[in-house]
C-alpha positions as CSV (number, residue, x, y, z in Angstrom):
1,X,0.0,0.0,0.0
2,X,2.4,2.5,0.9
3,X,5.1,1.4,-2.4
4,X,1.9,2.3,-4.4
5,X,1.3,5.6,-3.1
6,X,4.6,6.6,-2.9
7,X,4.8,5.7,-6.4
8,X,1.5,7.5,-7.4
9,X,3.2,10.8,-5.2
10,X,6.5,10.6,-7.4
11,X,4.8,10.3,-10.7
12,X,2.3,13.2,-9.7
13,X,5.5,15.1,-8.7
14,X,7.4,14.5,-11.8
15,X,4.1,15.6,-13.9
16,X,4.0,18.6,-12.2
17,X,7.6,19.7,-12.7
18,X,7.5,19.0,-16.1
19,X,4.6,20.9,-16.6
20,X,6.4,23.7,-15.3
21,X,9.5,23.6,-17.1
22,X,7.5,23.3,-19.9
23,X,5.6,26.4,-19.6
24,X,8.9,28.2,-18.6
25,X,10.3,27.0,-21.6
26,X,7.6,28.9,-24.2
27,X,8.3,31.8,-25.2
28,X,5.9,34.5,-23.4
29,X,3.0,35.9,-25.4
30,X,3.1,39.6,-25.5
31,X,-0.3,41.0,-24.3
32,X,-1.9,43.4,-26.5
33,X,-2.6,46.6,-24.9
34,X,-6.0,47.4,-23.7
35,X,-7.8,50.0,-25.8
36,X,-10.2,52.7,-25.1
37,X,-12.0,55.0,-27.9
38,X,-12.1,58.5,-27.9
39,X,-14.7,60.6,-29.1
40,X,-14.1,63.9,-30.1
41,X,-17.0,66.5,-32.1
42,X,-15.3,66.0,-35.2
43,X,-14.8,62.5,-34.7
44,X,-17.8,61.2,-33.5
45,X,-17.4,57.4,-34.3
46,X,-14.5,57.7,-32.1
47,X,-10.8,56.1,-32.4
48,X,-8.8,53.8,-30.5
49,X,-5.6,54.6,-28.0
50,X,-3.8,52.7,-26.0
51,X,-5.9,52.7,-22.6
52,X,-2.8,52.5,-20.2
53,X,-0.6,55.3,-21.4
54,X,-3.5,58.0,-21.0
55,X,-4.4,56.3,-17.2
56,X,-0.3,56.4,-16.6
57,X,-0.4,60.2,-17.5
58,X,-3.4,62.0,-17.3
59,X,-5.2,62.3,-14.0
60,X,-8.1,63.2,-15.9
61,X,-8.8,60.5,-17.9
62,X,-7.9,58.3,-14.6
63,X,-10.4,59.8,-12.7
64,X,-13.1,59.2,-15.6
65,X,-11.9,55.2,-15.4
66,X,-11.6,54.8,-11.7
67,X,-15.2,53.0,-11.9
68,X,-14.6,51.3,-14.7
69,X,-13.7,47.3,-14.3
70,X,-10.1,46.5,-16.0
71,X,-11.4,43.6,-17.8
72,X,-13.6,46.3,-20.1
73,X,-11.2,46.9,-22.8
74,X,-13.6,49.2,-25.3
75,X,-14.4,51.7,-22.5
76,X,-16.1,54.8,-24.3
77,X,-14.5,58.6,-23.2
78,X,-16.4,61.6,-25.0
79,X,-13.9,64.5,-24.8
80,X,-15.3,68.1,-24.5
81,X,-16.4,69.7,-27.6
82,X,-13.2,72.2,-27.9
83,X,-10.9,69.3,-28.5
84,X,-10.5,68.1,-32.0
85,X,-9.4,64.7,-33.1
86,X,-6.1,66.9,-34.8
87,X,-5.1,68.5,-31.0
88,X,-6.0,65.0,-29.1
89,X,-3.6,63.5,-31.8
90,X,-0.8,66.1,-31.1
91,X,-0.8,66.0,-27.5
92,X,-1.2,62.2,-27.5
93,X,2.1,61.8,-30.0
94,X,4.0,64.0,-27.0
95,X,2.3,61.9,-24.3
96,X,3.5,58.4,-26.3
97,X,7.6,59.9,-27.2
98,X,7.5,61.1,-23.6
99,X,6.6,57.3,-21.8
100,X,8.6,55.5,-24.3
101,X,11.8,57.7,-23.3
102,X,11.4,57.5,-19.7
103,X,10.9,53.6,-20.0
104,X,13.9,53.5,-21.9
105,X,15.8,56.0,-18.8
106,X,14.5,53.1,-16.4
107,X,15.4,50.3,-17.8
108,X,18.9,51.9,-19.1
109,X,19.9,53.7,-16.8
110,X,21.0,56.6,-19.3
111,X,21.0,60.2,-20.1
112,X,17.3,61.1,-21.7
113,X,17.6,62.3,-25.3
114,X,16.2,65.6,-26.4
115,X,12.6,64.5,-26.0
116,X,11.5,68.2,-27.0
117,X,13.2,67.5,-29.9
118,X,12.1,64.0,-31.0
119,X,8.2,65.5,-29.8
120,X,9.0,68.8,-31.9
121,X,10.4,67.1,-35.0
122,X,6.7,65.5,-35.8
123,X,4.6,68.2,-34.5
124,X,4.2,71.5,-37.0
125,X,0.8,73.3,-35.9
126,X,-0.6,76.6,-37.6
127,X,-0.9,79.4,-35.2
128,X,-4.8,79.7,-34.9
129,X,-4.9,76.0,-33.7
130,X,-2.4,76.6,-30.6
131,X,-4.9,77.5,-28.2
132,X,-7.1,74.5,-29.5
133,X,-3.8,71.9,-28.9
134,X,-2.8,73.5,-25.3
135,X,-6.7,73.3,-24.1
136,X,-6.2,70.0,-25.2
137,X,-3.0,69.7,-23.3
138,X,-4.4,70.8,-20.3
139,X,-7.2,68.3,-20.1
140,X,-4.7,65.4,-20.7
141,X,-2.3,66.6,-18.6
142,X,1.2,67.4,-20.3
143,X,0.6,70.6,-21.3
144,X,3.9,71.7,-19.9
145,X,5.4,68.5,-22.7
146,X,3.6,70.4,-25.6
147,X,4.3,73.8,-24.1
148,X,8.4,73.1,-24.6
149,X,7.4,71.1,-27.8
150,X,5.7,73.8,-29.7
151,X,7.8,76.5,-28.7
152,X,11.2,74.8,-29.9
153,X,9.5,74.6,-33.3
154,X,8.3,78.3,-33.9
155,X,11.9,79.0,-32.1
156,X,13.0,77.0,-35.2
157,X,10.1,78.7,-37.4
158,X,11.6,82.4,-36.1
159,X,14.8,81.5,-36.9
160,X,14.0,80.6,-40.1
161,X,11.5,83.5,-41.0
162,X,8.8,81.3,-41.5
163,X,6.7,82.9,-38.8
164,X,6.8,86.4,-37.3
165,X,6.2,86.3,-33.4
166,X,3.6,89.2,-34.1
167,X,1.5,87.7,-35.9
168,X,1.4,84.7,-33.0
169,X,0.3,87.2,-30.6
170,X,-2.0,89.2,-32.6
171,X,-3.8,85.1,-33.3
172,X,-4.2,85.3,-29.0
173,X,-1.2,82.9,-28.7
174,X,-1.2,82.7,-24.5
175,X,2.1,84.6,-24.6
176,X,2.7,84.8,-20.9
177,X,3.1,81.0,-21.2
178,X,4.8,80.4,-25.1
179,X,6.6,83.5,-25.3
180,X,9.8,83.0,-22.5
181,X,9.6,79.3,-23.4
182,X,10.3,79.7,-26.9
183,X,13.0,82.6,-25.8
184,X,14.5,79.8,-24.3
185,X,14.1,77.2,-27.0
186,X,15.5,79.8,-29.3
187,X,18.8,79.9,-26.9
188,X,19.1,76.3,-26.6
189,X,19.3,76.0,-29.9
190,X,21.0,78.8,-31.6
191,X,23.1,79.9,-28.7
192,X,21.8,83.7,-29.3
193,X,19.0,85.5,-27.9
194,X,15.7,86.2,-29.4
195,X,14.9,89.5,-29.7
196,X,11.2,90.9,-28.9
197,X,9.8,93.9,-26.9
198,X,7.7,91.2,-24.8
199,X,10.5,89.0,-24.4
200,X,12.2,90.3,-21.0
201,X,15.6,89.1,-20.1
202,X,14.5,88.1,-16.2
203,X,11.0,86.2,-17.5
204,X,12.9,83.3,-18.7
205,X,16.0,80.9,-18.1
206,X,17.8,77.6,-18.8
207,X,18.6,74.8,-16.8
208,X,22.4,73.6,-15.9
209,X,20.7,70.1,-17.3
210,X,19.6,72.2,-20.8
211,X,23.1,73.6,-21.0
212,X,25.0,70.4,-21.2
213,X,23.1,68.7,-23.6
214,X,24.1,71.5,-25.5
215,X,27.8,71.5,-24.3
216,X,27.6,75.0,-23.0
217,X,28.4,74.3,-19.4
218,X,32.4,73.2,-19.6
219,X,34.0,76.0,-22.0
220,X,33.3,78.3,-18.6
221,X,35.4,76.3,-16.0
222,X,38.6,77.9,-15.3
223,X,41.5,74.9,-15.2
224,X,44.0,77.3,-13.7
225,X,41.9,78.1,-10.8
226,X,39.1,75.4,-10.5
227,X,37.1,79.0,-10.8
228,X,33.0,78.3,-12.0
229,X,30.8,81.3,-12.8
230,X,27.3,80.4,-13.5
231,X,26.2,83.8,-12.4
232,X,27.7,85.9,-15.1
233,X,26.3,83.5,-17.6
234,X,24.8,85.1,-21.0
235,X,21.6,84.2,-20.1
236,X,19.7,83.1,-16.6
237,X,20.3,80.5,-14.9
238,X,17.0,79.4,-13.1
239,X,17.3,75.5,-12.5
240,X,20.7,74.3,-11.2
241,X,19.9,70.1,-11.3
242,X,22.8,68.2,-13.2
243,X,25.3,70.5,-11.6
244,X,27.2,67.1,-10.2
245,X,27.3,65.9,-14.1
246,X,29.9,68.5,-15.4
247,X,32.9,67.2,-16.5
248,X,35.9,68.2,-13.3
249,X,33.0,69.7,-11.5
250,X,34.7,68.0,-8.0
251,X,37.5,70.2,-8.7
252,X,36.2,73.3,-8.6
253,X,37.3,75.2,-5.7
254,X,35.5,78.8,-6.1
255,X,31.6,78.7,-7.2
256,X,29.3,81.3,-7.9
257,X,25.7,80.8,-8.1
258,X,24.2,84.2,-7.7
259,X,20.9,85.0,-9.0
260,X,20.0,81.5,-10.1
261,X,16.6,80.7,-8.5
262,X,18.3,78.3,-6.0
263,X,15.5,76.7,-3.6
264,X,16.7,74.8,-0.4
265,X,15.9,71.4,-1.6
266,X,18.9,71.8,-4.4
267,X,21.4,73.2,-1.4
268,X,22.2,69.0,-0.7
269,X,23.6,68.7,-4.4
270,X,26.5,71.6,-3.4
271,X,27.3,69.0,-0.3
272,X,28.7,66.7,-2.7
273,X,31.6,68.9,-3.9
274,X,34.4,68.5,-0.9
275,X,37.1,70.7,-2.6
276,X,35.2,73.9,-2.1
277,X,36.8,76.8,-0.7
278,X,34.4,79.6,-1.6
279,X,31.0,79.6,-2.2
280,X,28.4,82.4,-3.3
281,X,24.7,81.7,-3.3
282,X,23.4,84.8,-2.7
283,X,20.1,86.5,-4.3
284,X,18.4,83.0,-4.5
285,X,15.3,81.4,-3.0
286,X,16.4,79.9,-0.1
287,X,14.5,80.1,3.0
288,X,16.2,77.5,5.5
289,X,19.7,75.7,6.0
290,X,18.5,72.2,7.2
291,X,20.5,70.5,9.3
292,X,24.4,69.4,8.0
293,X,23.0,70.2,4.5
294,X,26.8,71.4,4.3
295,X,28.6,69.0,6.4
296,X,30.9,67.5,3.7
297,X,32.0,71.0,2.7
298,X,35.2,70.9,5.6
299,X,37.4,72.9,3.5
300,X,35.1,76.2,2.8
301,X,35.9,79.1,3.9
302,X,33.6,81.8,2.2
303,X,29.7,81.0,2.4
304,X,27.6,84.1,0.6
305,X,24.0,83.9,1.3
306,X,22.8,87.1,1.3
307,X,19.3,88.3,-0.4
308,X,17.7,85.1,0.4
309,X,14.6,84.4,2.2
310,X,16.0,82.7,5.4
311,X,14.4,82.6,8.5
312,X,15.8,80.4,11.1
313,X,19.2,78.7,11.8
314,X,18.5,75.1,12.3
315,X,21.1,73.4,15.2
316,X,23.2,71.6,12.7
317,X,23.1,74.4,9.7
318,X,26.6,74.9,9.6
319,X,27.9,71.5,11.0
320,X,31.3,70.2,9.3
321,X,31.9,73.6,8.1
322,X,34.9,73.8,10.7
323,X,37.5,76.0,8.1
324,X,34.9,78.4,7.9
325,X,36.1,82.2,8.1
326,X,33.6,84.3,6.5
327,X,29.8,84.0,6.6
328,X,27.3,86.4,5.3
329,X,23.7,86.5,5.8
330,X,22.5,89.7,5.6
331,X,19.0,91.4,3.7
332,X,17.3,87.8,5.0
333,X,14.3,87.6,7.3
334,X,16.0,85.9,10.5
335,X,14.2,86.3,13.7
336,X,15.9,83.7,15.6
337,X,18.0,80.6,16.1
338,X,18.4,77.4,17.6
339,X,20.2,77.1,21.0
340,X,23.8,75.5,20.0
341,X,23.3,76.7,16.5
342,X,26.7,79.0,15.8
343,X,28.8,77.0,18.3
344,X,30.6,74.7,15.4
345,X,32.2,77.5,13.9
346,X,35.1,77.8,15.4
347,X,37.1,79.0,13.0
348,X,34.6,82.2,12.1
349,X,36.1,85.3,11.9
350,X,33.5,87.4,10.0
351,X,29.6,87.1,10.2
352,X,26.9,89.6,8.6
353,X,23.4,89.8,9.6
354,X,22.6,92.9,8.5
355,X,18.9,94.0,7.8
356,X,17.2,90.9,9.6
357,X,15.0,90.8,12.3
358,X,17.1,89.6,15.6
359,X,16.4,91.0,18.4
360,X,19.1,92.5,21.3
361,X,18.1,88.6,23.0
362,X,19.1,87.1,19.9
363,X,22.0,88.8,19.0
364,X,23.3,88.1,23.0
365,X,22.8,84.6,22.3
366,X,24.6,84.8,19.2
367,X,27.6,86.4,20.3
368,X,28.0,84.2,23.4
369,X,28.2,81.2,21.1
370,X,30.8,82.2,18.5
371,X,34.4,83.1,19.7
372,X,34.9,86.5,20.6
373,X,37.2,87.1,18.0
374,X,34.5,87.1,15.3
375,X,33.3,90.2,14.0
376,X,29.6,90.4,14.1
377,X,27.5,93.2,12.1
378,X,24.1,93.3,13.1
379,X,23.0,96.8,11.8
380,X,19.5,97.7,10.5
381,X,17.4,94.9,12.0
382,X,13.9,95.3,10.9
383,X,11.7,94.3,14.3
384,X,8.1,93.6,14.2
385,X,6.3,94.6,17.7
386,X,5.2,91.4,19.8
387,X,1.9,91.4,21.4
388,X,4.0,92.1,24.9
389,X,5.1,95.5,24.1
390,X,2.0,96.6,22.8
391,X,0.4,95.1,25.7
392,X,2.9,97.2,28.0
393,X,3.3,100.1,25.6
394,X,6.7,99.5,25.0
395,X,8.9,99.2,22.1
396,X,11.9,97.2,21.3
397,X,14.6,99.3,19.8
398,X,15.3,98.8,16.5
């Protein structure tokens, strides 16, 4: 009894592998991708998409499916009246180069290619259809996508005299949103400005990413002094991401990064470049220094952040920066600091706070934390009354 059903058990168990290795063995059948149709007004019998790509990237069209069973493959989505069949087309042809490329960046691992340009290259629209392809945009969600798109080809179609910018504007092209982009397009590509009496130099910049994929970014290191400048840069610099992918950019030892739109989230990217001596990152958008955001940075000895919008020292904001000599902060909004805060610098000699808001108890506290060597300037603080001194009817001197 027992040979038989052990016998039985192995030939079951032998089936069953088999089966398996079988079935590992065929080559895998690639799905088909789920459908939906579209309906536009000039296309009322509607045409076919790909159902997953406009879920991946249009909230929109998600929120219209949310209720909708998977296993429904011919779902029916009427779009609104102002959205022909041509603009869903456009958009959808940016939506499609756009997924394929960032597939391609996941599973790759490499630098994007000029997706603007790939999206750009099959899209030509005539002027009185923009507002028609960015409403349409704006419903699907990648209107910023078509935004870049359409404005690298009338940079192109500028360029190349085949369209006068006027005559955009005068068809209501939304300029406030086109015009700086295309200024920018225009730069990208021709490496000159465009020049138009509604194109203002400080409504539009380029990113340090846009600037190496057109090797603009390495011709401005100087060797002999590891010296980088993006500040005096032809145009704006208003996005500093890809900084760390500059060729030598770990040797630089002096960096200037005035006046380009530098937020306190990018601050942790600076971290990473330990030769630094000098830094200048003033006239930016920074409102806090988190805690050992500069902590690698052991060898600076200049920090510049004045014109910011910081206000509060963080206990940690200036740990590892233990060479540090000179540290300016003024025209910020600092009102006060955490206890333990200044007491890493021991090797300040200089600090600015200028035209803040300390008070005489936060200054104190300052000064009793730093060595008393360092020069402090505190002039011009700007003091808002607390509810205590107009309770009392006094005033804090200012």
């Amino acid at each position: 009894m027992n040979k038989s059903f052990n016998k039985l058990l192995i030939t079951i168990l032998i089936s069953s592998a088999t089966s398996i290795i079988q079935a590992m063995e065929q080559p895998a059948q690639q799905q088909q991708p789920e459908m939906v149709t579209i309906i536009t007004s000039d296309c009322p019998n509607g045409f076919k998409v790909e159902r997953y790509l406009l879920i991946e990237q249009s909230e929109t069209i998600r929120n219209i499916l949310s209720d909708i069973p998977p296993e429904r493959q011919n779902d029916v989505i009427p779009l609104p009246p102002q959205i022909s069949k041509s603009a869903f087309d456009t958009v959808y042809q940016c939506m499609k180069i756009d997924h394929e490329q960032r597939d391609n960046d996941q599973r790759d691992n490499v630098r994007r290619v000029d997706v603007i340009q790939a999206i750009s290259d099959k899209i030509a629209i005539n002027p009185a259809k923009i507002k028609d392809v960015l409403y349409a945009a704006s419903y699907l969600g990648s209107q910023e996508a078509v935004l870049k798109a359409l404005a690298r080809q009338y940079a192109i179609y500028a360029h190349d005299n085949r369209v006068v910018l006027d005559d955009l504007i005068r068809d209501n092209m939304p300029k406030g949103e086109l015009l700086p982009k295309i200024a920018q397009q225009y730069y990208l590509h021709y490496r000159e400005k465009l020049q138009h009496p509604l194109i203002a130099d400080d409504s539009w910049g380029v990113s340090v990413r846009d600037l190496l994929k057109n090797n603009q970014i390495p011709t401005i290191i100087n060797p002999a002094v590891h010296k980088l400048s993006l500040s005096g840069y032809p145009v704006k610099i208003n996005n500093i991401d890809g900084l760390l992918d500059i060729p030598d950019i770990h040797q630089v030892k002096y960096l200037y990064l005035s006046d380009c739109l530098i937020q306190t989230r990018q601050l942790n990217i600076l971290n990473e470049l330990v030769n630094l001596r000098e830094l200048y990152l003033d006239n930016n958008k920074i409102n806090t220094i988190e805690a050992e955001i500069f902590k690698k940075l052991t060898r600076l000895e200049t920090l510049e952040l004045t014109n910011n919008k910081i206000t509060t020292i963080q206990k940690g904001s200036w740990e590892g920066l233990n060479n540090l000599k000179f540290l300016a902060l003024n025209n910020n909004q600092i009102t006060r600091s955490d206890s333990g805060a200044w007491s890493t610098l021991t090797q300040l000699e200089m600090l600015n706070l200028d035209n803040n808001r300390l008070n005489k108890q936060e200054v104190k506290k300052i000064r009793q934390e730093l060595q008393p060597r360092v020069k402090i300037s505190t002039k011009g603080q700007k003091l808002l009354l607390g509810l205590s001194s107009i309770i009392l009817g006094t005033k804090e001197s200012r």
